[in-house]
N, C-alpha and C positions, 0 to 999 in steps of 0.2 A: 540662498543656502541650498548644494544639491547634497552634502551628505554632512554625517557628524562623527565623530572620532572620539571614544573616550577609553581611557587606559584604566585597569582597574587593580590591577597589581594581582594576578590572579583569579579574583571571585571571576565566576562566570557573570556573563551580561548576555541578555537576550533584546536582540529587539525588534518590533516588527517590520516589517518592511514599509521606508520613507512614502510617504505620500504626499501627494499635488503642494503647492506653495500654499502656504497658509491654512493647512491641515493639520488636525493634532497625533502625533503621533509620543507614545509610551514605551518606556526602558521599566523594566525591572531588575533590581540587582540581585545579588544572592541572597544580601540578608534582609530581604521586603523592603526596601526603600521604593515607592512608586516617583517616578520622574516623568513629570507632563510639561509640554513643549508645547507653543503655540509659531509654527515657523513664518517668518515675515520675510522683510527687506532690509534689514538692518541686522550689525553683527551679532553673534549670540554673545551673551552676558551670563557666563557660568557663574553659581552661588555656591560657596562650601562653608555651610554652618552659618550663614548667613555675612561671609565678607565676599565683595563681589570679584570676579577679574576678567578683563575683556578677552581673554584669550580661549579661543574656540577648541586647545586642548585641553583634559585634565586628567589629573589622578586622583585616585580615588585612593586615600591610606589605609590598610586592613586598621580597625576599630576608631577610625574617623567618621565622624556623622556624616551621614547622607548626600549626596549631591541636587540639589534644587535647581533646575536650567531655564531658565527662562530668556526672551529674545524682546531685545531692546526695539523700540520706535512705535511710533504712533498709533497701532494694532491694536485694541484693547486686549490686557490679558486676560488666559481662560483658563481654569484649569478643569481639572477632572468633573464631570458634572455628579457623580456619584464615589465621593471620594471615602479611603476607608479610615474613618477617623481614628479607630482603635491601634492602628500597624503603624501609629508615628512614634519611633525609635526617643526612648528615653533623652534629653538632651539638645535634639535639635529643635532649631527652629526656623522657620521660613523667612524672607523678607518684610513679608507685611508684619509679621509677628513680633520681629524684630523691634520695629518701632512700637508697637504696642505697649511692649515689656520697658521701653526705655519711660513711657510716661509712667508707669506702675510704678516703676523705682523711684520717679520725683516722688508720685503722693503716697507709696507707702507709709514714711514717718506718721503722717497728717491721718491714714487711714487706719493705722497703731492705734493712734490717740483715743479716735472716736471708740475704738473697739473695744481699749480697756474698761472704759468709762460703761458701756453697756452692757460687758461681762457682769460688771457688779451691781446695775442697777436692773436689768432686764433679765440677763440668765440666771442670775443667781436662785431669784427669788422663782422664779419656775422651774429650777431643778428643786428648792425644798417643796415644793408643792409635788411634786412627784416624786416624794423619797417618803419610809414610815418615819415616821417617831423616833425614830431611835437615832436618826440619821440627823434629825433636824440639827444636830449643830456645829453643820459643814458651813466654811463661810471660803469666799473667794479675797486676797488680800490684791487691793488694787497698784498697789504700787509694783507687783511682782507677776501683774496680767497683761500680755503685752502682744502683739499676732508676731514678732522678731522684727531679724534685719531681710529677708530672705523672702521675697513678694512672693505672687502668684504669678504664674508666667502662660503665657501664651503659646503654645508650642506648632500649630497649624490654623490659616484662616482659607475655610475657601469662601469664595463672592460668587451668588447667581442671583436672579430675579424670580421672583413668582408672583401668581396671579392671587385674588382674595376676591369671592363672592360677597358681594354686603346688599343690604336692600335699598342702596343707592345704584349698585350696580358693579360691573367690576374695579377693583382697584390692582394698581400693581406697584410690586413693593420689592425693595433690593434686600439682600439675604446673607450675612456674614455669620457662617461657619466655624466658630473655633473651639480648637480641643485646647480646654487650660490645666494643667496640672500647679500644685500648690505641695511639696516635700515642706511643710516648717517648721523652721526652728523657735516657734512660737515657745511663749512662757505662761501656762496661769496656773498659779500656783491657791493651792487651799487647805483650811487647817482641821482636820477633823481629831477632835478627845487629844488638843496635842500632839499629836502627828501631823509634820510635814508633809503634802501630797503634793507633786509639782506632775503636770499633763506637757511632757519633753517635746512632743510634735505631733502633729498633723501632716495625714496625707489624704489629697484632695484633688478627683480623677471624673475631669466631664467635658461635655460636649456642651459650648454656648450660644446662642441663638442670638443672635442680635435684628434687628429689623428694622431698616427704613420704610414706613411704612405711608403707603398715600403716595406715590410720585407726583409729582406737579412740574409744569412747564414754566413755574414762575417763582420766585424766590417764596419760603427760602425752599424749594426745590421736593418738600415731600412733608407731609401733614403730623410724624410723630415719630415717635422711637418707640420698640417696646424690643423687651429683653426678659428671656426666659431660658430654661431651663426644658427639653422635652423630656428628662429620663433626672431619677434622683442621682448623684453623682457618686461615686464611689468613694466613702471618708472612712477612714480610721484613726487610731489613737494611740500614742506611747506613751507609759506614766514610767513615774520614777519615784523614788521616795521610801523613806520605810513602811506605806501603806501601797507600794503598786502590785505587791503580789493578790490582795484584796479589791484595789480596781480593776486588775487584768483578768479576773476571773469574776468577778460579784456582780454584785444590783446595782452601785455605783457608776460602774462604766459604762455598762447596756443603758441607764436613766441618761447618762450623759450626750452617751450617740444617737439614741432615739431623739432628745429635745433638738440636738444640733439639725437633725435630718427631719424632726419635725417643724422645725422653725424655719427650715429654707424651702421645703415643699410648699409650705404654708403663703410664702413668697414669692417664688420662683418658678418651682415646677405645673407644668401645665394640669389643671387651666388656671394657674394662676398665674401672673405674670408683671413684671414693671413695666410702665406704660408713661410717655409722657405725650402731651400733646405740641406743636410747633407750630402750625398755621392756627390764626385764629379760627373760631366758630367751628371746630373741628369736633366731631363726634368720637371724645376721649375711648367710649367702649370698643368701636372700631380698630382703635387703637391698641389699648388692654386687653381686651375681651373678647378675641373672636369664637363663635361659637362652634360646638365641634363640627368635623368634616362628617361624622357618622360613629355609630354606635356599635362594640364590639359581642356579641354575647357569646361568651364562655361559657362553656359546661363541664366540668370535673366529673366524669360518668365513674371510674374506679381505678385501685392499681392492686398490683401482686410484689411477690420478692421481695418486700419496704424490709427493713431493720428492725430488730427486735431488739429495743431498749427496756424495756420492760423483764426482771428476773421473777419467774413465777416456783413456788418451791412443789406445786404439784401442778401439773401440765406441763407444757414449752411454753417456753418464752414468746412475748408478745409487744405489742406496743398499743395506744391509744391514739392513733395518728388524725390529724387537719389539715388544712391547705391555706396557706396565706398569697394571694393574688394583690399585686402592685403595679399598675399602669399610670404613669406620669405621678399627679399626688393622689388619687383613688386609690384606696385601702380596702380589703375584702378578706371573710375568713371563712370557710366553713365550717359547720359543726362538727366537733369529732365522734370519730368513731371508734369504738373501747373494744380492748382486746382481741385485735384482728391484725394481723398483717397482707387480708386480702380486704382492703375497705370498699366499702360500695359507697360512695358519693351521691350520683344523680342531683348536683348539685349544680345553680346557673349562678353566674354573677353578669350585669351589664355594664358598660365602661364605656363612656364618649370617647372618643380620640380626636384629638385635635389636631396632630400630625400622623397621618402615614406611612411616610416616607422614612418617618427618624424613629417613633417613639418603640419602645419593646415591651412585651408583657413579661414580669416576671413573678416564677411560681418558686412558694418553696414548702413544705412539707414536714410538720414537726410532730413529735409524740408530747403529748402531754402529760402534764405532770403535778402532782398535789403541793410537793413539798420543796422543790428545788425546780432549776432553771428547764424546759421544755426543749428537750432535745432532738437534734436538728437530725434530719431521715433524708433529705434529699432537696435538688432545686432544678431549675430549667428555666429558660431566657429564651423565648423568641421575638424574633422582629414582628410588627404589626403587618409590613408590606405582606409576610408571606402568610398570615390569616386570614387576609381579604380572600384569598383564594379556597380557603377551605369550609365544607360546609355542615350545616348543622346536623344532618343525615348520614354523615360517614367519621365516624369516629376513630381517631390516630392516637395510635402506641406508642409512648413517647420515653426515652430512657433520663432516670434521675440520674443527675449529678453527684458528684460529694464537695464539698464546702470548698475543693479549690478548681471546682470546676471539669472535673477529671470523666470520665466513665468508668465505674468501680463496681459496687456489689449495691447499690438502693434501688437497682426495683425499675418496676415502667408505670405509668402513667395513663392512662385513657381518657383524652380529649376530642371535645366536638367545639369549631368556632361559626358564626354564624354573623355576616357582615350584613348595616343597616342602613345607607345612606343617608342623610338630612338633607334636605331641598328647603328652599324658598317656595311657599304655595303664592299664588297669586290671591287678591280678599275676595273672601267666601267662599274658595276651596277648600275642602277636605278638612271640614271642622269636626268630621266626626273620627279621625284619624288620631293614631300614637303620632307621638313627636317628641321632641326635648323645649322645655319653656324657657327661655332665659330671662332673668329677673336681675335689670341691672339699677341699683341702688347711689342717684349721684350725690344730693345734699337732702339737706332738711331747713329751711328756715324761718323766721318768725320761733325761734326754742326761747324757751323761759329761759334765762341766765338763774343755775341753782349757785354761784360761789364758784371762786378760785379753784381749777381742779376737778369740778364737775366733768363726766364722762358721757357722754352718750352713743347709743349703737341702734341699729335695728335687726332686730330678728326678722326672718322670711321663711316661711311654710306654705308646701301646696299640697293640697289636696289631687287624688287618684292617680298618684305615682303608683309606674309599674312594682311591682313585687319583688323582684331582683335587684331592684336599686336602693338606696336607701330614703328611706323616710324623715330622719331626721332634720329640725329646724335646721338654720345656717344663718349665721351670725357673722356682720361686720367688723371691721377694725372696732374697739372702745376709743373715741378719739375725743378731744377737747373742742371746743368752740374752735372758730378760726381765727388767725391772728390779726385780720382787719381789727375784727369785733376788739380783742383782747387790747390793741394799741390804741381805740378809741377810747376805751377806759381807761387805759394806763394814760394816757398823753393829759389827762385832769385829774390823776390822783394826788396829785398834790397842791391843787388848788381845787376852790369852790366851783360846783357846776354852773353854768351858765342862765339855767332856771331858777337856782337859789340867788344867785346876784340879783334878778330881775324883782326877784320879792320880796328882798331885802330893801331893794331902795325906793320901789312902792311902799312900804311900810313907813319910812320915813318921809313920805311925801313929796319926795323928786316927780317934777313933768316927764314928760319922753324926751324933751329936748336933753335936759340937764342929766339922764338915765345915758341915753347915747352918745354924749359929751363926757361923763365920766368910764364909759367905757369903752372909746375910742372909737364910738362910730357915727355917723353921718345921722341925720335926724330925721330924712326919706328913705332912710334904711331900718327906721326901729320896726316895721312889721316883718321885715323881712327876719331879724334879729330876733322876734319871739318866736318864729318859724324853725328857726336853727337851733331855738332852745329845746321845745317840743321832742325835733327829732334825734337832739343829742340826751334828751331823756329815756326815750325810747333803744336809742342804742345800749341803754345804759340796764333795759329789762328785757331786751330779745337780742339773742343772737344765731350764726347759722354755723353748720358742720359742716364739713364736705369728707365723702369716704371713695368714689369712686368704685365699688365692690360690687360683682355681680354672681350670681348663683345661675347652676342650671338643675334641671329637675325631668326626668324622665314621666312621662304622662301617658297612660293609658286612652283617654281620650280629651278631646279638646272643651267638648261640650259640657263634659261632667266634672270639668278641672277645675281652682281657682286659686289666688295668690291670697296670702295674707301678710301687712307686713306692718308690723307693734313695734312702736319708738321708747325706747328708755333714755332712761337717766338715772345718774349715781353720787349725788354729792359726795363732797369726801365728809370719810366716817359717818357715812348712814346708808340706810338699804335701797337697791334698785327703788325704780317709780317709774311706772307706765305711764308717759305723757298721752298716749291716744295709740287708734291702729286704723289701717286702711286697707280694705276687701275689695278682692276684682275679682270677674270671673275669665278667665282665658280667654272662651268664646268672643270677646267684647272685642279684642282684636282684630275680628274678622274683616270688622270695616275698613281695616286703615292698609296701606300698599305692604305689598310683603309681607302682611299679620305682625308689621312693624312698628309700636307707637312709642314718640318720645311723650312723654304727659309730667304738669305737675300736677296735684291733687291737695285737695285740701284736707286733713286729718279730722273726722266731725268730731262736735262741740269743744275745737282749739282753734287758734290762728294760726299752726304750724301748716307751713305748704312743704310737700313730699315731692322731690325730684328724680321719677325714676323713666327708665328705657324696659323695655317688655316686648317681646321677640317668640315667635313659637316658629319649628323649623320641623316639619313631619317627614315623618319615615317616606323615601322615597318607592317605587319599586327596581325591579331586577334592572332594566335598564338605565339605572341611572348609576348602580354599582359601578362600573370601569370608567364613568368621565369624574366621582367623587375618589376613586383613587386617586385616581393622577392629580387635582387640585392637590395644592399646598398651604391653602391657607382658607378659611374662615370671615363672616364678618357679619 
């Protein structure tokens, strides 16, 4: 291919000048469509909206979507290595995208289903937990809860590879890209004092991470999947009803979009993440859980010019402003500060980052308030890439936003960032160093069986966390037994256990012959058969959970630090009970490679065995700053 030819019906077209065969070369149109090429040996294969046509000319229709060009044969394709996710035009979609959206539409019906059913058993009852009294008698009607007809679409995928530091060594993992947008026509409708409240659509605006992660040279070709979210996604809400002028403005709808956006953080956004494993004997956390690349600390030193929401009937006007700091699912506030609109902060927060490349910090700025909602002063959004570079010694002027993103009249900002990298120590280096701990939590087993329903979870706390970070316990999934356990006991609920038969026909004076003979088995097998009864007794009083969940926790030093982690349990209708807890001290790691230990533990005076992973990753120095940029991944 020595040139290419596209008509555009006027808009201007810029493009660089072609280079060498099989070089990438970039068009941009007028209205930001970017068009990445990888040129080969084969004809080119123009895409318009994603139908394909072999012909190497095209037109472009003024408010037709986009042109996507890519070239046909055996090349692997490439596209943009730093692509802008945000500037993809309403409506289009890519080729690979394309097929994506075509499976969405098979299983949306099926994905409907499940979601009505969880609206009413799951969300419900955590939105009345976060509503007062007065609210308490909202209910969701399931028959009228529904996600529509109209899926979530895929609208850009790009594919690269990256590398993942783990204490096995490196890994390298394939990298899917995609911005999904979700306009729907969803239905859940609910009844509050007799009034109809119906929630008309959802709009749902993000970027998805997907990762093959582990490649292998052998089937099945890479060791897990894990799927997250780096940045919470942009969601809103349109009500209807003769109560939407009360949800569009009230406590109602703010409760609604905080649960919705707290329950997918909670899941999704980094560091939390879906994770599955695909080779056996595969280290699920590696998978799940990669630990951060490095640690961000923010300072909120002050601002001028903020808004004065506040009407004073002697003075001027004023406000009582704070600062709300959001990085992946990390949550952060400052204290405020009352009747000023020049506030002095000198306020730090710390924040691991798990990606650099992708994740943004965002600030926003509110005046607070006694009696009604906390009104909003200003926000700002920057990428993480360009904080690595800024240092905690020079402090930037930053101008606020207004709520649709504008530069208006809220004011500047005064920020210091200060970048931390995490390393892998080799054991019994640098025990007397900060670091981040990670505390991964995989089963529990040998659990007392409490009944049908019983819950169990483990809390984890450590001791001589930095100051800036938070101190609070952290708690896993409440989960059930697992379902082996559950279908051992179900598969003889309806017959006598196999230990009661054997006592029942000793009682009445049967040999072993005539015992084995009556219950169908071989009479060189009855020891083996009170063996099988034994341990289907025992299945019958312990069983095990699996949660896969891991915490991290910023540490002041290694030496002085320690985990603690206390297992409960909750029958249904009656109070927690602490089956037992298990103590370590950090340092203890120091022996093992990497400061890496998989351990199980025994829980003292229980038979509960504790399955956990334990990881400390200390602050690097300067020189390690620009090769923990560039890493993309964790482990």
């Amino acid at each position: 291919v020595d040139s290419l030819r596209i008509a555009t019906c006027g808009h201007a077209l810029c493009l660089r000048p072609l280079l060498p065969m099989r070089d990438r070369f970039e068009a941009r149109l007028s209205w930001s469509a970017m068009v990445c090429a990888q040129v080969g040996a084969r004809p080119v294969v123009a895409t318009m909206g994603g139908v394909c046509s072999s012909k190497q000319e095209m037109v472009a229709q003024p408010g037709a979507p986009p042109a996507t060009i890519e070239f046909a044969g055996r090349q692997p394709h490439t596209r943009c290595n730093t692509p802008v996710m945000d500037e993809t035009p309403t409506g289009f979609t890519g080729p690979v995208a394309g097929g994506m959206n075509e499976i969405l539409t098979h299983l949306w019906p099926r994905i409907s289903a499940y979601a009505s059913e969880a609206i009413v058993t799951e969300v419900q009852p955590a939105l009345l937990a976060a509503l007062p009294s007065a609210l308490q008698g909202i209910r969701f009607d399931q028959e009228k809860c529904h996600l529509g007809d109209s899926p979530l679409e895929f609208r850009t995928i790009y594919i690269n590879k990256e590398t993942q530091q783990t204490a096995r060594g490196v890994r390298e993992n394939l990298v899917f890209q995609a911005r999904v947008e979700w306009f729907s026509d969803l239905s859940v409708y609910l009844s509050l004092a007799g009034a109809g409240i119906g929630i008309q659509g959802l709009s749902f605006k993000g970027v998805l991470m997907l990762k093959l992660v582990g490649l292998m040279d052998r089937p099945p070709f890479f060791e897990g999947v894990r799927v997250y979210f780096d940045n919470l996604p942009d969601i809103d809400l349109v009500f209807q009803g003769a109560a939407r002028g009360l949800l569009n403005l009230g406590l109602i709808r703010r409760k609604l979009l905080d649960l919705i956006r707290e329950e997918l953080s909670d899941v999704m956004v980094v560091p939390n993440r879906l994770g599955y494993s695909i080779a056996p004997e595969t280290d699920i956390f590696e998978i799940k859980s990669p630990p951060a690349q490095g640690v961000l600390k923010l300072t909120v030193w002050s601002a001028k010019d903020i808004l004065a929401m506040d009407k004073n009937f002697i003075g001027k006007d004023s406000s009582d402003p704070y600062v709300k700091i959001a990085c992946g699912a990390y949550r952060f506030r400052s204290p405020t500060r009352f009747c000023t609109l020049t506030p002095m902060f000198a306020w730090s927060c710390l924040m691991p980052i798990a990606d650099t490349a992708h994740q943004r910090l965002h600030l926003e700025m509110f005046d607070q308030d006694m009696m009604s909602q906390d009104d909003f002063l200003g926000k700002l959004s920057l990428p993480t890439s360009v904080l690595l570079d800024w240092s905690a010694k020079k402090k930037t002027a930053c101008s606020l936003l207004d709520e649709h993103g504008q530069k208006s009249k809220n004011g500047t900002i005064v920020l210091s960032a200060e970048w931390m990298p995490l390393v892998l120590s080799a054991a019994g280096e640098n025990s007397d160093k900060a670091g981040l701990v990670f505390a991964g939590v995989y089963s529990a087993s040998q659990l007392p069986v409490k009944g049908e329903g019983a819950q169990y979870w483990v809390s984890v706390r450590c001791s001589g966390v930095l100051p800036d970070f938070d101190k609070r316990p952290r708690e896993t999934d409440k989960c059930e037994r697992c379902p082996d356990s559950i279908a051992a006991s179900d598969a003889r609920s309806d017959e006598m256990p196999l230990a009661s038969k054997l006592a029942l026909l000793r009682r009445h004076g049967m040999n072993e012959a005539d015992i084995a003979s009556v219950l169908g088995y071989q009479e060189e097998t009855f020891k083996d058969l009170e063996s099988s009864a034994r341990d289907t007794d025992a299945l019958e009083r312990w069983c095990t959970v699996k949660w896969d969940r891991s915490f991290e926790f910023l540490v002041a030093n290694a030496k002085e630090s320690s985990l603690w982690f206390e297992l409960w349990c909750q029958p249904v209708s009656a109070a927690p009970e602490l089956l037992g807890n298990y103590e370590c001290s950090i340092v203890d790691l120091s022996s093992s490679p990497s400061w890496t230990s998989w351990r199980t533990v025994a829980i003292p005076n229980t038979k509960i065995s504790l399955k956990l992973k334990l990881q400390i990753r200390h602050f690097g120095d300067h020189a390690d700053k620009a090769q923990t940029a560039k890493r993309m991944g964790g482990g």
